[in-house]
N, C-alpha and C positions, 0 to 999 in steps of 0.2 A: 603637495608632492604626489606624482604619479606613481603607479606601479606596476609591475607587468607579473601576472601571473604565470605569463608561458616562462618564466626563466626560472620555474621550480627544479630542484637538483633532483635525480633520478630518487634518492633514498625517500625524497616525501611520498613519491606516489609508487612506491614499490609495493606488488601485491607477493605477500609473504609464500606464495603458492604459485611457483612457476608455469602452472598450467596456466593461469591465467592474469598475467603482467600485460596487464591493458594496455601501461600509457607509453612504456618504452619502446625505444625505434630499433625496428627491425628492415633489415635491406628487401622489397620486394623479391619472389623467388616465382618462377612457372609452376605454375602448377603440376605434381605428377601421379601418375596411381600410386596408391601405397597399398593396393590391395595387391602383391604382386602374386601372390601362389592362392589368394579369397577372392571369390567374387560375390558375394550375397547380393539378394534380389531387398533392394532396399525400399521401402514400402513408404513414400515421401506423403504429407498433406495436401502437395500439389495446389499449394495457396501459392506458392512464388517457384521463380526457379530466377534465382540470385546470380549478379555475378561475385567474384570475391570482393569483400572491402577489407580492408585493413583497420581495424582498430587503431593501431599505430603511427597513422596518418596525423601530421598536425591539424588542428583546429586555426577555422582559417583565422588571420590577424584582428578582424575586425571584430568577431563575437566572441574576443580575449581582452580586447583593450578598449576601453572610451577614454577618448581623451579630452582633458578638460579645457575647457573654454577662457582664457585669459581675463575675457569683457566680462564674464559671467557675475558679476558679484550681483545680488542681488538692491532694488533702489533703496536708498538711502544707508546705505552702510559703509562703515569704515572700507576705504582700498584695501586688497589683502598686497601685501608686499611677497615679493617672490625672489630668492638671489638667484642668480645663476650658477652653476656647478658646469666646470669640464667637466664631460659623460667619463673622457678618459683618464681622470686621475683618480687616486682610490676612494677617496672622500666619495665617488658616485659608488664606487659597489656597494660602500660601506652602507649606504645611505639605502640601495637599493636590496639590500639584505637585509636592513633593519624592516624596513618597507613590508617588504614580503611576510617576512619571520610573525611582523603583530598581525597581519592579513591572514596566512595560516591559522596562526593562534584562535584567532576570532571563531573561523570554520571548525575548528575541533569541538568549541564551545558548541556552537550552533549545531552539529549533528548530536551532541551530549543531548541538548536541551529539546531535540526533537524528540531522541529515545525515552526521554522522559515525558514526554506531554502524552494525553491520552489521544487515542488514535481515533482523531474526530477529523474530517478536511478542514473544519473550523479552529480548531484547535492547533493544525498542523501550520495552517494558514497565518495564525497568528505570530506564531514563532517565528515565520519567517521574513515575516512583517515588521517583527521588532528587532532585526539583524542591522537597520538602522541605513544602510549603504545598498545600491543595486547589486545583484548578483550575476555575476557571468556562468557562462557555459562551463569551462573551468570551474570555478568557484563549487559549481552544481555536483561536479564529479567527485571533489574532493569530499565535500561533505556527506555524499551517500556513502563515498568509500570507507568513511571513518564511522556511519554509524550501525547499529548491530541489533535496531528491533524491530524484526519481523513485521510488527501490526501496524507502525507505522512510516516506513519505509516506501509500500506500495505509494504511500498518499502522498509524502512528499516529491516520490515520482514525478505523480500525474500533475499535481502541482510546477513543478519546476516547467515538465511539458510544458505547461498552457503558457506561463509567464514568459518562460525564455525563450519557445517557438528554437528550439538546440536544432545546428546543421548536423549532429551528428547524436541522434537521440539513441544509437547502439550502446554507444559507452554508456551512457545514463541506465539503460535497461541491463547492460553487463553487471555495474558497481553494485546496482540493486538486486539481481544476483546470486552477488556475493555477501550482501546482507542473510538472504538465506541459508548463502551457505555454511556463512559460521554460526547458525541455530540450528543447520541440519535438516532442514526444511524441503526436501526436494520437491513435493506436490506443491509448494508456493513457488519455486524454481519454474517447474515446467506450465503452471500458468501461467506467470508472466510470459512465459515464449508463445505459448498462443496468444496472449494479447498484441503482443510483437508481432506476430503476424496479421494480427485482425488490423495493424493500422499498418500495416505497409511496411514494416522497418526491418532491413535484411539482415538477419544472423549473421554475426560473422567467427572466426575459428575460437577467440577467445568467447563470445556465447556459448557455442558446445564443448570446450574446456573446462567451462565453469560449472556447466551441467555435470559432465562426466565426472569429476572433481568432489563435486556435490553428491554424488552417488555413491560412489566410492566410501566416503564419510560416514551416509548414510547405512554401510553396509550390503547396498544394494548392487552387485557388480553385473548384476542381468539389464539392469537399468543403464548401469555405466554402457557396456554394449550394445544396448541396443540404440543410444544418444551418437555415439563411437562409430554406428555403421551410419545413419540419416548423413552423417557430416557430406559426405560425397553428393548428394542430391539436392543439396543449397549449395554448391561450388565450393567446398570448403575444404582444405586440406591440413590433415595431422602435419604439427611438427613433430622432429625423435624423440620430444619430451613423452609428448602425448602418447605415441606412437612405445615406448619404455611405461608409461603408465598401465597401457591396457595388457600389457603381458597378463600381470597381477590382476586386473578385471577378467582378463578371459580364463583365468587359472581359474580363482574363485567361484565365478560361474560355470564353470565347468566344463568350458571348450579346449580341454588340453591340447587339442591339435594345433588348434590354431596362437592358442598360449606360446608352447611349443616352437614355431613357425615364427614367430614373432620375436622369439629371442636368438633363435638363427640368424636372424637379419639384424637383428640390435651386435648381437657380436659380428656380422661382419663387416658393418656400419660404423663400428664403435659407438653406438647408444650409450648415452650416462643411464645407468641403471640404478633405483635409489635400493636401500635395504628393505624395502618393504616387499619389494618384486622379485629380491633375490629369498626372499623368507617365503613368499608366495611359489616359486618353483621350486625350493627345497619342497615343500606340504604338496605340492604336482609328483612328485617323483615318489615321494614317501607313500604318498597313498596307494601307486601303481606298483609296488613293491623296490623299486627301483630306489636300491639303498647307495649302489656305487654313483649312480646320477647322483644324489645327495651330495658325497662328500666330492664328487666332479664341481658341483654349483661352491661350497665352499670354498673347493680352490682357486677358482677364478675369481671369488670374491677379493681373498685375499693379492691374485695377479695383478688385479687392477687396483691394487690399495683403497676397495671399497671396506669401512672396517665393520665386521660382523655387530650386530646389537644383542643384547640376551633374550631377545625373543627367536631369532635365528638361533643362535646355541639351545637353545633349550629344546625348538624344533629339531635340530640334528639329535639330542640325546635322544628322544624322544626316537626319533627315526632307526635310530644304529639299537637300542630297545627290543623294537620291533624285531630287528634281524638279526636278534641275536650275535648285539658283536659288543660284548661287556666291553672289551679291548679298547675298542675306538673310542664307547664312551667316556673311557676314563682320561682319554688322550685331548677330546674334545673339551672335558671339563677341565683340564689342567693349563690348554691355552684360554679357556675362560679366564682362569685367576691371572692369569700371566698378563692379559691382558685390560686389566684393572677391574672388572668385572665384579660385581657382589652376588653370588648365585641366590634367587631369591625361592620361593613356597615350590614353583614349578619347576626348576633347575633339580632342585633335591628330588620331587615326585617323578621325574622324568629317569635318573641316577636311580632311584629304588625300582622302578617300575624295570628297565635294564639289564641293573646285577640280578633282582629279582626272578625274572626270566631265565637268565641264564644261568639260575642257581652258583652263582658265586657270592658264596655264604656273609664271608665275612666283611667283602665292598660292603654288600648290603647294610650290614649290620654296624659299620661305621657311618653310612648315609643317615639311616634309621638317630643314631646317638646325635651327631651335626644336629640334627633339626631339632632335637630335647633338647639338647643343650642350646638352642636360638627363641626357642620357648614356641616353635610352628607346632602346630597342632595336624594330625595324619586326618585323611579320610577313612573311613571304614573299608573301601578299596586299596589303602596302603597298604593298612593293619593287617587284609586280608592277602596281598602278596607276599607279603613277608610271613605271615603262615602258613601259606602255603608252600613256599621257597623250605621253610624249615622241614616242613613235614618231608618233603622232598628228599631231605641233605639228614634227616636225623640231627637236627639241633633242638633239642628237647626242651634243653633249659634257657634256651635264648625263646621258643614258642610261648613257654609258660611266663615269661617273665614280658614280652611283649602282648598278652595275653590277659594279664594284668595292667598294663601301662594301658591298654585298650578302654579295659572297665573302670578302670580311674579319670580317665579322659574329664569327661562329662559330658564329650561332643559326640560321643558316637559310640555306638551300640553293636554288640554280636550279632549277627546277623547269621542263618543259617550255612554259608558258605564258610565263619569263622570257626565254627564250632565243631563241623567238617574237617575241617583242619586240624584243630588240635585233638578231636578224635584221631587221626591219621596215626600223629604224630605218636603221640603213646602205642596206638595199636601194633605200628611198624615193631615196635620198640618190645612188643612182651608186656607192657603196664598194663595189666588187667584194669585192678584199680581204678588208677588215672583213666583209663578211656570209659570205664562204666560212672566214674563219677562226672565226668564231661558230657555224657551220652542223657543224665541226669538234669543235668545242667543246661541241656537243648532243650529237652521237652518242658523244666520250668518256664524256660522264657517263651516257650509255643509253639517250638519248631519242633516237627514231627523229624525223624533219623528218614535219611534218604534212604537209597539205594548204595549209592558210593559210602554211608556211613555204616551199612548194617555190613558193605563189603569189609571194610578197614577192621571190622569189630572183629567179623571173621575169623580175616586175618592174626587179629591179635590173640585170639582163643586158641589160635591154631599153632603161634611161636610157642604159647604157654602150655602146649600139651593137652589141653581142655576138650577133647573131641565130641565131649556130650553138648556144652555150651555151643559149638560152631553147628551141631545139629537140631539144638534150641533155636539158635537166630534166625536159621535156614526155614525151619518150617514158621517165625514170627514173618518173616518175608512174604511167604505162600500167603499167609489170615491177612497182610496191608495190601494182598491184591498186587502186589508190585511183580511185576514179570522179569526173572533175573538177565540180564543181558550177556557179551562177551566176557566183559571183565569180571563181572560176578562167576560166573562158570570160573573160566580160568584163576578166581581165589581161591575157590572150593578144589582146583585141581593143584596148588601150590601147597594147600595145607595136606593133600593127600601124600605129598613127598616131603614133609616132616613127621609124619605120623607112621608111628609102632606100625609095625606090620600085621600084627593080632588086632587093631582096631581102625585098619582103614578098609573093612568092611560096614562101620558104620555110617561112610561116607560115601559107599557105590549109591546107595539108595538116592543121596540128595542130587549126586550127579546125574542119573538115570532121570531122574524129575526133572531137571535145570536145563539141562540137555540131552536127550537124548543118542544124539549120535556119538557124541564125549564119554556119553556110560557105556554104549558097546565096545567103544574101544578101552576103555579104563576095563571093564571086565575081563573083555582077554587075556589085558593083560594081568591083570592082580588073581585070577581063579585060575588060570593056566589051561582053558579051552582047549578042545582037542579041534583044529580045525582045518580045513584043504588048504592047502598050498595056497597062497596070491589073495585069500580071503581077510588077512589083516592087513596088509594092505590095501586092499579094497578099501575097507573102512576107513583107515587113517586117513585114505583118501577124498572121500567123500567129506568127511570132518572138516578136513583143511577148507574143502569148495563151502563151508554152509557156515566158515567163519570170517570177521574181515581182517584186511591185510594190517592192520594196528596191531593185531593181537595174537596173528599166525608164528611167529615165530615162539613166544611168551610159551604160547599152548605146546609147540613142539621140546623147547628147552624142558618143562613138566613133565612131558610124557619121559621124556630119556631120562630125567630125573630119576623118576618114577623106577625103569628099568635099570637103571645101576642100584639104587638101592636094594632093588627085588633081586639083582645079580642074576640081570639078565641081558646081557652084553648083546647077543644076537639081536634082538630084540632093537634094542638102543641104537645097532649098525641099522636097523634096515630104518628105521626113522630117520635117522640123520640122511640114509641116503634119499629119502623120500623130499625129504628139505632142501637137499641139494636140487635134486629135480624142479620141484617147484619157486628153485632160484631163491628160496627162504634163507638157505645159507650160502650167501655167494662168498666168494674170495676166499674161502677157508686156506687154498693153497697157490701159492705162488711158485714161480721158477723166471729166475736169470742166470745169464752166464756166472755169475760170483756169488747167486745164493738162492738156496731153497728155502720157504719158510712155511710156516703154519702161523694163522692169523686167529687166535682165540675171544677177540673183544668181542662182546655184546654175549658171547656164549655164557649160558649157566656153567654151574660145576662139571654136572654131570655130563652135558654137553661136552664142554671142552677134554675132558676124560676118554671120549669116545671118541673124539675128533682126533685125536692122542694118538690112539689105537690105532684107527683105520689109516693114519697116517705113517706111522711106523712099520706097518704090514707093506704100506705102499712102497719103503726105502727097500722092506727085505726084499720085496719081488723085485724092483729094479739094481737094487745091486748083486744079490745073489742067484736072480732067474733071468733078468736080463742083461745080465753085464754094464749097466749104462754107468757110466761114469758121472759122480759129484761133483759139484762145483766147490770152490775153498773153504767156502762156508755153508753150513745149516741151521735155520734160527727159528726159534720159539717165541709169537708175540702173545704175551697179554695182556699189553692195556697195563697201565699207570695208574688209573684210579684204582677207589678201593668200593666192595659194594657197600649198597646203603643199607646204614644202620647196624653194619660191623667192621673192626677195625683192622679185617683181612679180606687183603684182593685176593685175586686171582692169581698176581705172581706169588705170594705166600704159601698158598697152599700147592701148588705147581712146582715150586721148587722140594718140599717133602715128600711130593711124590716121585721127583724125579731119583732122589734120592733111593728113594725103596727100590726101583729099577736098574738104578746101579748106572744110569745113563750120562755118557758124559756131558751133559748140557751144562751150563753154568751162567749165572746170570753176569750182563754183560756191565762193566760197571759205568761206561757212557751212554747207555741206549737204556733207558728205565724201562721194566717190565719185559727186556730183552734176553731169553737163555738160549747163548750158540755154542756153537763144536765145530769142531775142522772136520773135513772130508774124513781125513784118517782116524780120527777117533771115531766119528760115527761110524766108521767101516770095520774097527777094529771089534765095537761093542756088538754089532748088526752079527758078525761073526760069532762071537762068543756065543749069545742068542739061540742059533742056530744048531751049537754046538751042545748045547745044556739043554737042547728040545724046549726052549720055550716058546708059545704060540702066541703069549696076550702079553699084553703091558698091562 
């Protein structure tokens, strides 16, 4: 009974990797640039200049079928009897699928039992030898396509070359390949291609598919492009597949423009794009800070009913992290579950690394419990967001208690940045105690107290009233050789505005050391110099120029501090207006048709106290020196939250003082943090004022 191999159904010879679907038929196309907006200087071997062949081309009839000889029985043997079958009744399909199906069968055996034989030409040779039946051209392709070991795949190659003398020895050198490709092998890949060239045999598009493919795999996407650009100089042209692949090559290697450029053209082409390329321009965009590109790439994903995978989700948590947008996080991760998804180690690390950042306490701290309770274990980069996140937010008992979950582990260790942390956390806090027993607890395990930690210690000497201790630490700073920086200064100038008035002469000394131009002005003001006109100003000026813009404002809020406490109002005006000028304080005051307001967030106490002040001075001269008229309303912002590490904002205390002024503001009960008055009552009170000779708020 005969057989015809060419009548294999597509699914045998499908290569599971559509770059490179060797045997299936595609309609010729002309060839065109696809370089339309690139032209790179393509730097070819100049061993051939090809014209295109198709892979997809049939194999001609004759080197697929021998047909057998009727007379052929060999002499002296039984006649073989043969019935005849109509081709067209089913009995021939039936007949010619059974045919086929044991034929295949045979060749899957036969590539098994190549990958198993030791890779000797002898050896290889033999195997093919006891196959028992001649082998076609056909036959040849299938059998490399199915087998999968590197070492001796080449031999069977060369092999099959000599014996079958193949019209189309491209597809032979394709399928083998793709033996490399699924080992990963690309320098056995790109040999063969030069051997391909050394005998004459033209590359064709699925050759550099399979390369490219293989690179890809390899993890190599400089490889992949640089495969991706030769294609033009053998005659060879990208399909969209290909053409949808290299987005994600050229991302990963780093040619974003041309990445970029390439999906411009894929959307207005309609490229099938797979999820790896769409995961690939999220990580393009994320890197470049471009967080709304991100969630742009996921909604197209979703437009085109491409469905995300969790490595894309996890990139976008990951991304929205970065930019601080807890929000979107939480939105991201809830159509994760929605969409059947099981968030795994990185989904959670990505969600803490996020709330983390954006210090929102308690997300974090339900991420943080999910993964105890899943039995995942944190990195010491977890451990240490989420201490730090605390020290941040004053969650004390959630630090300590994470802090031990740490040391319990078994997988990971305190590390100087943790220990930092939970020093903070106490310090913030007043716990003497707790932060010298932590501070203990650094240098057992070896780690010497930073700078940020002798800062925090400071601090915490300085909530407790301890002002000999903060000027102990001060000069242990000086004997570690450590040169105190902005933030160090500006501790020593915070603890100067909690500290007694009879004892923040112990602490001009350490600022006069620390900084210098900081002590001239802290002098002034705490000794009460007798000085010319425009000469403290000078200084505070100078101060501002020799500090950076992180910590300009910090320093300005202390100082006025500093001068309300000292009850010295004048003093604290011409600061704030100094602040003004140098744009330190911008937006303090607003005006529209419908309302005036005073904008206190970011401001300290004493700050906003004096912002108060200059403010209300402001209505009297416009309403009772210049006549101007008010709009319907006047409003007092401050800010919603509350400071860290005590359980009163700024509206709290704002409103008791409004109270002692007798002021009709009143907090608003729609707008949190919001205290207005009408025209008329401000106008009413502004009079009063006036009339009772009061000058200050």
């Amino acid at each position: 009974m005969s057989f015809h191999l060419s009548s294999s159904p597509s699914s045998l010879l499908h290569d599971p990797h559509p770059l490179c679907n060797l045997l299936s038929t595609h309609p010729k196309t002309t060839p065109r640039s696809f370089f339309s907006s690139y032209n790179p200087n393509f730097h070819s071997r100049n061993l051939l200049q090809t014209s295109h062949v198709s892979l997809q081309e049939s194999l001609p009839h004759e080197t697929q079928i021998e047909k057998p000889k009727l007379d052929a029985n060999p002499p002296g043997s039984a006649p073989k009897r043969y019935a005849w079958v109509n081709p067209n009744s089913p009995r021939a399909s039936q007949l010619r699928r059974k045919s086929y199906d044991s034929r295949y069968a045979s060749l899957i055996k036969l590539a098994e039992s190549l990958d198993a034989c030791p890779p000797t030409e002898a050896d290889v040779s033999d195997e093919l030898t006891k196959f028992g039946s001649k082998l076609f051209e056909q036959d040849a392709v299938v059998t490399l396509n199915n087998m999968t070991n590197p070492e001796t795949a080449p031999l069977v190659l060369n092999n099959l070359l000599e014996t079958l003398k193949p019209t189309r020895e491209v597809i032979l050198y394709n399928v083998t390949m793709k033996v490399f490709r699924k080992s990963k092998d690309l320098e056995k890949s790109e040999k063969l291609f030069d051997e391909m060239l050394q005998r004459g045999v033209k590359p064709d598009n699925a050759t550099f598919t399979t390369l490219i493919s293989c690179a890809r795999q390899c993890g190599l996407p400089k490889r992949a492009v640089e495969w991706f650009e030769k294609m033009p100089s053998f005659g060879c042209e990208p399909d969209n597949v290909t053409l949808a692949t290299m987005i994600d090559a050229y991302g990963r290697a780093g040619n974003v423009e041309m990445a970029l450029s390439l999906y411009d053209r894929a959307r207005t082409e309609k490229w099938r794009i797979d999820p790896v390329t769409f995961s690939t321009l999220i990580r393009i965009y994320g890197y470049s800070g471009n967080y709304d590109g991100c969630l742009n790439i996921y909604e197209e994903m979703k437009s085109l009913g491409v469905k995300p995978n969790l490595v894309i989700y996890n990139r976008l948590l990951d991304s929205m992290g970065k930019a601080k947008r807890p929000w979107q996080a939480t939105i991201i991760h809830k159509d994760l579950i929605s969409n059947g998804f099981e968030p795994n180690w990185s989904t959670y690390a990505a969600l803490i690394r996020a709330y983390g950042r954006a210090r929102y306490g308690d997300d974090a701290l339900v991420i943080y419990r999910q993964m105890k309770g899943k039995g995942m274990e944190l990195t010491v980069i977890l451990y240490n967001t989420l201490l730090s996140m605390c020290a941040d937010i004053g969650y004390v008992d959630e630090a300590f208690e994470i802090f031990q979950d740490m040391k319990s582990s078994g997988s990971c260790d305190p590390d100087s940045w943790t220990f930092s942390s939970l020093v903070t956390v106490y310090s913030c806090c007043g716990r003497v105690s707790e932060a010298e027993a932590a501070l203990r607890e650094m240098r057992e395990a070896g780690f010497e107290p930073t700078l940020f930690v002798l800062t925090s210690l400071i601090q915490c000497y300085g909530k407790a009233k301890q002002v000999d201790d903060v000027v102990r630490t001060f000069e242990q700073v000086l004997e570690l050789g450590i040169e105190p920086d902005d933030r160090f200064c500006g501790c020593l100038l915070n603890v100067m505005t909690q500290t007694p008035k009879e004892e923040i002469g112990k602490l001009i000394g350490c600022v006069e050391k620390a900084k210098p131009k900081l002590g001239r002005v802290v002098k002034m003001l705490v000794e009460e110099e007798n000085c010319e006109e425009g000469v403290f100003k000078k200084e505070a000026s100078e101060l501002i120029d020799s500090i950076g813009s992180d910590v300009n404002k910090a320093y300005l809020n202390c100082l006025i501090d500093l001068c309300v406490n000292l009850n010295k109002l004048e003093k604290a005006c011409e600061i704030l207006q100094l602040g003004l000028e140098y744009d330190i304080y911008s937006g303090l005051q607003s005006k529209s048709a419908t309302q005036w307001s005073l904008h206190l967030k970011s401001l300290s106490l004493g700050a906003a106290l004096t912002a108060l002040h200059v403010w209300m001075n402001d209505l009297s001269e416009a309403f009772l020196t210049s006549g101007e008229e008010f709009p319907q309303l006047l409003g007092i912002n401050t800010g919603h939250g509350k400071h860290k590490y005590s359980d009163k904002g700024l509206a709290a205390v704002f409103e008791s003082h409004l109270k002692e002024l007798n002021a009709p503001f009143h907090e608003a009960p729609d707008k949190v943090g919001w205290f207005l008055t009408t025209s008329v009552a401000a106008k009413a009170w502004l009079e009063s004022r006036r009339l009772s000779g009061e000058v200050s708020a």
